[in-house]
C-alpha positions in Angstrom: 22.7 -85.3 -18.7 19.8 -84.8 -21.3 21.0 -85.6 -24.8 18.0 -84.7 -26.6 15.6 -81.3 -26.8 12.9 -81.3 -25.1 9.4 -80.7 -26.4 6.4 -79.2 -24.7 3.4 -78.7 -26.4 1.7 -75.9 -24.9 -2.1 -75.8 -25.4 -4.6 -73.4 -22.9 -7.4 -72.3 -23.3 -8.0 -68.5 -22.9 -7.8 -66.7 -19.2 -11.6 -64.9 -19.9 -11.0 -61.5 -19.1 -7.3 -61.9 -19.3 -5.6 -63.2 -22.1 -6.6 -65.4 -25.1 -5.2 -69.1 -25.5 -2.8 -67.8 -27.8 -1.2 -65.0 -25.5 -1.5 -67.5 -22.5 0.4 -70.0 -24.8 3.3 -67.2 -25.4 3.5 -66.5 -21.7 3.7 -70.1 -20.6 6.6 -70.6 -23.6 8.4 -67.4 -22.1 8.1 -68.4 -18.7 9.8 -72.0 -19.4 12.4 -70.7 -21.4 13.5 -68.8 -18.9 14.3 -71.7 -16.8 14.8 -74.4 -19.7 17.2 -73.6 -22.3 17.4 -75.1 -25.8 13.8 -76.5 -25.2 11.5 -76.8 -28.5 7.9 -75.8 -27.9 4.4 -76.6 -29.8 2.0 -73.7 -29.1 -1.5 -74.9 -29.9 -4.5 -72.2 -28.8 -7.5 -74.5 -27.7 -11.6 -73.8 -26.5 -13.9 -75.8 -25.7 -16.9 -74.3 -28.1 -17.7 -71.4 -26.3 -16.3 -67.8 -26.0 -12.2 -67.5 -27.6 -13.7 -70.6 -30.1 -13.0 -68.6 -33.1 -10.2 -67.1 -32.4 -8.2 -70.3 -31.1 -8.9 -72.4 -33.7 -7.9 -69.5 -36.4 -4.7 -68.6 -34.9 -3.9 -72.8 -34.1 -4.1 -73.1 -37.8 -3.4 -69.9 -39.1 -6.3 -68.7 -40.2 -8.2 -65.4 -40.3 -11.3 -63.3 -39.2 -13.5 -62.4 -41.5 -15.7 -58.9 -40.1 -19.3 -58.6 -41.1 -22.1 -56.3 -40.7 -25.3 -58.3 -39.1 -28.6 -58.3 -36.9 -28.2 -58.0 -33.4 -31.1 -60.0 -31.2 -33.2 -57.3 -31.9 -32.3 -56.7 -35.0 -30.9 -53.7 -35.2 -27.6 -53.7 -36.9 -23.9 -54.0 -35.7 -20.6 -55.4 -36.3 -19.6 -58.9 -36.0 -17.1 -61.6 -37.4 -16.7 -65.4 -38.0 -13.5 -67.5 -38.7 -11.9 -69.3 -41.5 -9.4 -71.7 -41.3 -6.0 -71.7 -43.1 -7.0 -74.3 -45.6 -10.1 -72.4 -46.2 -12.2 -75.5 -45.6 -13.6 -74.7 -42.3 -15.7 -71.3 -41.3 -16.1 -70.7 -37.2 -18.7 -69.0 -35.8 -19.8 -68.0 -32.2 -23.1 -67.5 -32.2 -23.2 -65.0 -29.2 -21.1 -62.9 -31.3 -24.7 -62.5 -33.3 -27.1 -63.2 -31.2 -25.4 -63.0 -27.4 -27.3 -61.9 -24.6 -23.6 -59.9 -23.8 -25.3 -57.6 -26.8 -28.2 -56.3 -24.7 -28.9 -54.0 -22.0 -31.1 -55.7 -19.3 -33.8 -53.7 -19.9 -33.5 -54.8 -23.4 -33.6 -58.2 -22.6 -37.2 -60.2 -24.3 -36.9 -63.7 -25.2 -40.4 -63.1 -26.8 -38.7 -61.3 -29.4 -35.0 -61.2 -29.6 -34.2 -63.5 -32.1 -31.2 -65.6 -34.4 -31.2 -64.4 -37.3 -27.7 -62.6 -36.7 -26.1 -66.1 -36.3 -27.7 -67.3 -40.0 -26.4 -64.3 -42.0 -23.0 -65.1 -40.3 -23.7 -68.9 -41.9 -25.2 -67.3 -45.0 -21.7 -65.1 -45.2 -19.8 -68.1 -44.4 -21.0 -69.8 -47.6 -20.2 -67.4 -49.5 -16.4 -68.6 -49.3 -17.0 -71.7 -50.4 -16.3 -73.8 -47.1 -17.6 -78.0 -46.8 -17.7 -77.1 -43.0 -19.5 -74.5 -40.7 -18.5 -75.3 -37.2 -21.4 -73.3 -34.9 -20.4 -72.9 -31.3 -24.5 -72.1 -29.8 -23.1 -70.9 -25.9 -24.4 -67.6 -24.6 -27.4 -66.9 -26.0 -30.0 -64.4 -26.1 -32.9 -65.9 -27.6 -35.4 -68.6 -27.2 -36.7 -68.6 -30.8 -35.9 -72.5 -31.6 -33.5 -71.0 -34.0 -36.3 -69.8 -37.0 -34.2 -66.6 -37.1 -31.3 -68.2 -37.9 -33.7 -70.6 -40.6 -35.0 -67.1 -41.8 -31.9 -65.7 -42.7 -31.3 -68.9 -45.1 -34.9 -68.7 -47.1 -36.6 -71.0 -44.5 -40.1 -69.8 -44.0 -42.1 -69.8 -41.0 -46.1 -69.3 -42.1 -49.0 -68.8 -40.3 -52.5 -70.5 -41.1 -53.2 -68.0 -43.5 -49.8 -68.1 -45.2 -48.2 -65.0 -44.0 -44.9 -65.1 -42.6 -44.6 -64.6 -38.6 -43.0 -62.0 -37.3 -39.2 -63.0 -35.4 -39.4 -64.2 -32.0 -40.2 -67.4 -29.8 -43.4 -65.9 -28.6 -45.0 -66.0 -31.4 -44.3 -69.6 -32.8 -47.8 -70.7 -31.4 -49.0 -69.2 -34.6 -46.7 -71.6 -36.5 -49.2 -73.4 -39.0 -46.1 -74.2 -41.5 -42.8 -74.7 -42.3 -41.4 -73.7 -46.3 -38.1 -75.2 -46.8 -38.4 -74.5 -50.6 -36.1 -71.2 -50.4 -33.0 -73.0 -48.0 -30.0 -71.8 -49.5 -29.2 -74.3 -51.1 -25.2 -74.1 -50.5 -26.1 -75.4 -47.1 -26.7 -78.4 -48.4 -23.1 -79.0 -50.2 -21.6 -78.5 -46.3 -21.4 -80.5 -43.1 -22.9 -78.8 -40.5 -21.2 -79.0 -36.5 -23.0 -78.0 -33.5 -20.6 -77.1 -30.5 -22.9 -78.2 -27.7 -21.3 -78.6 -24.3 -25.1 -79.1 -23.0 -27.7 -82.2 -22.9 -30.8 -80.1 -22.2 -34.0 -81.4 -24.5 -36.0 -78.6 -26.4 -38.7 -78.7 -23.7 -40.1 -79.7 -20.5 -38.7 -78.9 -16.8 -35.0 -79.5 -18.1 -36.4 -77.6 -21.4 -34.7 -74.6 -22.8 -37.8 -71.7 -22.0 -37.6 -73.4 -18.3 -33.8 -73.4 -17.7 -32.5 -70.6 -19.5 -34.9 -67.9 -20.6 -35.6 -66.6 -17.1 -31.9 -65.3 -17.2 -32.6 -63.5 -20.9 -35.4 -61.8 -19.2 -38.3 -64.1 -19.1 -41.0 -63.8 -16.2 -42.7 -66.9 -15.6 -45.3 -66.4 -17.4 -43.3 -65.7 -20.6 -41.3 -69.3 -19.8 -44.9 -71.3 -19.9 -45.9 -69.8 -23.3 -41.9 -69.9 -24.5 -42.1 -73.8 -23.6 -45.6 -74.4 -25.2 -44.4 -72.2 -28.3 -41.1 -74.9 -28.5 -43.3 -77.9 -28.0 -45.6 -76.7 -30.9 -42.6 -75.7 -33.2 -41.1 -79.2 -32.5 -44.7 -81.1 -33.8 -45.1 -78.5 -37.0 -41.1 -79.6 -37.5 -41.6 -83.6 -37.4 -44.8 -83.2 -39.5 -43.3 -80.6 -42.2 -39.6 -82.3 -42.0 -40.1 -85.4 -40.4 -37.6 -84.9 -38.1 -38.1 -85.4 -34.6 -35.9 -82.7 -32.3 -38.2 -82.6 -28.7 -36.4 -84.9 -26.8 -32.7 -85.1 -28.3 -29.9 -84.0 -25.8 -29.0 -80.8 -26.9 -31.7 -79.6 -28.9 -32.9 -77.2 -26.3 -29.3 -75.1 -26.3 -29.2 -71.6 -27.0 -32.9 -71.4 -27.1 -33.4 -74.2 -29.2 -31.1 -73.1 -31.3 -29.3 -76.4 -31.2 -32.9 -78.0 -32.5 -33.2 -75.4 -35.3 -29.6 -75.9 -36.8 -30.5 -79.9 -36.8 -33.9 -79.5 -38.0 -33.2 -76.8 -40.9 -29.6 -77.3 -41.8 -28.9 -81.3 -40.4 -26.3 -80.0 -38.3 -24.8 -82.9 -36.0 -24.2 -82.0 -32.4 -20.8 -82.9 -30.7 -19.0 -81.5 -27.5 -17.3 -78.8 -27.9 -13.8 -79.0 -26.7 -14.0 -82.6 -29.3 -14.9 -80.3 -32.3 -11.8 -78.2 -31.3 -9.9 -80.9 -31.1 -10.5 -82.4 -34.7 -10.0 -78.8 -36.1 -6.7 -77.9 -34.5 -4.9 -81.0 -35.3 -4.2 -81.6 -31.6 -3.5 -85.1 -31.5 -1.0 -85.3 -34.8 0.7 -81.7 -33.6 1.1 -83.4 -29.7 2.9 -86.5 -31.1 6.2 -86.6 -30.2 6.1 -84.1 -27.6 8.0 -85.7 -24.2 5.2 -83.2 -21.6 1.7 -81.5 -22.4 0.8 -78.5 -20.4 -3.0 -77.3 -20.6 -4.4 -74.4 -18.7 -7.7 -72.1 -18.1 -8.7 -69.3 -16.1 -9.6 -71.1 -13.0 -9.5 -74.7 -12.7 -11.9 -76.8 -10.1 -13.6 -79.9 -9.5 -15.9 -78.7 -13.0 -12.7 -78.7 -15.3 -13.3 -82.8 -15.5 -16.5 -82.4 -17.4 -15.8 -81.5 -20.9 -13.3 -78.5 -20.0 -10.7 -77.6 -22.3 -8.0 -79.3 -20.3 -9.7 -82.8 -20.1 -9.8 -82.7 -23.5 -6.6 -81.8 -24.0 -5.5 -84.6 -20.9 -7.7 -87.0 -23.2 -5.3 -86.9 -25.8 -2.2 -86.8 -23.5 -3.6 -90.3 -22.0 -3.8 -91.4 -25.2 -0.3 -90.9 -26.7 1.3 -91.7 -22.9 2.3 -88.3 -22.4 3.0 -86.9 -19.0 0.8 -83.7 -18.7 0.5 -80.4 -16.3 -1.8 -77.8 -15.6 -1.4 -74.1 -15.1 -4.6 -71.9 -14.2 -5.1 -68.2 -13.4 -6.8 -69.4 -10.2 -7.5 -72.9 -8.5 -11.1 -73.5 -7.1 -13.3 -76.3 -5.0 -12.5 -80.1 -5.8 -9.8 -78.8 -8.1 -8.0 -82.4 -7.5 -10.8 -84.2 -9.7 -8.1 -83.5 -12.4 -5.8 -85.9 -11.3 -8.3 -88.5 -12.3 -8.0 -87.0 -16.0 -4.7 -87.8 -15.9 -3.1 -84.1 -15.1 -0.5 -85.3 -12.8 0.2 -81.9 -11.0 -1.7 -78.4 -11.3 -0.2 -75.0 -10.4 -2.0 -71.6 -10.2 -0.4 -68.8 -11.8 -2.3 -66.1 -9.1 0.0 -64.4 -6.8 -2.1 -62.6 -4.4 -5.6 -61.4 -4.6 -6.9 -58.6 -6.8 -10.2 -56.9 -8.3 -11.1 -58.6 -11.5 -10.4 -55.5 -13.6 -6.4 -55.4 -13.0 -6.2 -58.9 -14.3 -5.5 -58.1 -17.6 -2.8 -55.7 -17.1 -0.8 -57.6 -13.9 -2.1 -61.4 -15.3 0.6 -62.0 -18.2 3.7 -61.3 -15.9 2.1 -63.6 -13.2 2.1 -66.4 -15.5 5.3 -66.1 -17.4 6.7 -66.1 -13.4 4.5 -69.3 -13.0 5.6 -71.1 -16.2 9.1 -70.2 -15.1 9.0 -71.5 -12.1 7.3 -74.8 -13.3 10.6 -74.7 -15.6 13.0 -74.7 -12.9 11.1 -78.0 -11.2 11.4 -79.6 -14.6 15.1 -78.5 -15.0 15.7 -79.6 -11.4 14.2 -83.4 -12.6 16.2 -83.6 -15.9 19.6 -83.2 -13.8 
């Protein structure tokens, strides 16, 4: 007979289209209690850098989302929002929510001019509230402007050989004669800048980030050979102005080369994603303790090893001995790579199949029954 209550810490990662890590968390808890009574459960909302970033790590640690009016990739103006942590220490932005290619049309679609500068005035507002840390998750991009907009938006200047400033846009940094760091806000010096990069792409080259990824932001191939040349000069104007070389460091060509800009112009340090996450939610101290770890995501296959939420969250589980389980929305090719993570079983909350677009309305109840039934095989173990 079990003597003690037991503890389950319960941290997902959002079901995209479906629920967010925090409402997955709450139907997994509901599901379990159904079947396990008197059970004392940790919810924890976890990401891995990319889309539901912000909000997981604010709700993990009780903090809140702070709305602001900024440029779009074209600049036009909309609204967007960034994070703050409950101690206040730490702002959280998504840079798509700025600068996402989700923001555009596909006609609209130019990497020759859409540009970051959204994504700085959410840094530049972000500074305002007096945090030592902007955490900058650079997934789903729009642009392939090296990340000047974002540098613009900050008092970095971008000049041409007759001094003028050049106009926003990757295509036309092959004007680029010099850099001006003299007007960098100069908060951004008094924080520690993070870079959630989930990517180890250099700023150029046939791995580059014109090559890769502009062709899907509307690039034709003769905008991706001037978009790579126009990166390749940035980089040399950058190690001469700054002395920092960015060309060939993993990463650097993310988001456009936004991942390059933010360590060029504001020393930002790039680090997986799902670590930064990690760090900020307290996961390892908040899973001590806990006697079972279950982690979950919208589908779950053989890619969920590499730098997913759960194998992050099975990282730690390894670590403190902890027995841990997977629930997905949906189970895909080589899905039983996780094992070798450590996720000793993996169950997928998907009943039967269904258009995309009902998910969010039928998904919360096939979970919950999931959770519960994953209760009643733990029950049947503790007796």
């Amino acid at each position: 007979m079990r003597k003690k209550t037991l503890k389950i810490a319960i941290a997902p990662d959002s079901f995209k289209g479906s629920l967010t890590a925090l409402e997955a968390a709450t139907c997994i808890e509901r599901g379990l209690k159904k079947a396990l009574k008197g059970i004392s459960a940790r919810k924890i909302p976890m990401a891995d850098g990319g889309e539901g970033t912000v909000r997981a790590i604010v709700e993990s640690t009780g903090g809140r989302i702070m709305k602001r009016t900024v440029a779009d990739p074209l600049g036009r103006k909309i609204k967007s929002s960034f994070g703050i942590t409950g101690d206040r220490k730490t702002a959280v932005i998504e840079m798509a929510a700025a600068s996402g290619l989700a923001l555009l049309k596909s006609r609209e679609r130019n990497p020759m001019k859409t540009t970051t500068r959204g994504t700085g005035e959410l840094i530049k507002s972000a500074l305002k509230s007096d945090v030592k840390k902007v955490l900058v998750g650079i997934g789903g991009s729009a642009t392939n402007d090296g990340g000047t907009g974002m540098a613009r938006a900050l008092g970095v200047r971008f000049l041409d050989a007759k001094g003028k400033s050049l106009p926003e846009g990757g295509g036309v940094l092959n004007r680029l004669a010099r850099i001006d760091m003299s007007g960098l806000d100069p908060r951004v010096t008094r924080v520690k800048v993070e870079v959630a990069c989930d990517v180890d792409n250099p700023l150029c080259g046939p791995r580059g980030a014109a090559r890769v990824y502009s062709p899907q932001k509307g690039a034709t191939p003769t905008m991706v050979k001037q978009l790579d040349a126009n990166l390749r000069h940035m980089a040399k104007v950058i190690k001469r102005d700054l002395k920092v070389d960015i060309l060939n460091v993993p990463g650097s060509g993310a988001a456009g080369g936004l991942g390059a800009g933010l360590m060029a112009f504001l020393g930002g340090k790039l680090r997986p994603g799902v670590d930064i996450v990690i760090d900020s939610v307290g996961l390892e101290r908040r899973m001590k303790g806990c006697d079972l770890v279950i982690a979950g995501e919208g589908r779950m296959d053989g890619q969920t090893v590499f730098g997913k939420t759960p194998a992050g969250v099975a990282r730690i589980a390894r670590k403190l001995r902890i027995p841990i389980i997977a629930i997905a929305g949906s189970l895909g090719p080589g899905v039983a790579k996780v094992r070798t993570i450590g996720i000793e079983s993996y169950f997928s909350a998907l009943q039967e199949s269904m258009p995309e677009e009902d998910l969010p309305g039928r998904g919360p109840d096939m979970l919950t029954d999931c959770a519960e039934q994953v209760g009643r095989l733990i029950a049947m173990r503790l007796m």
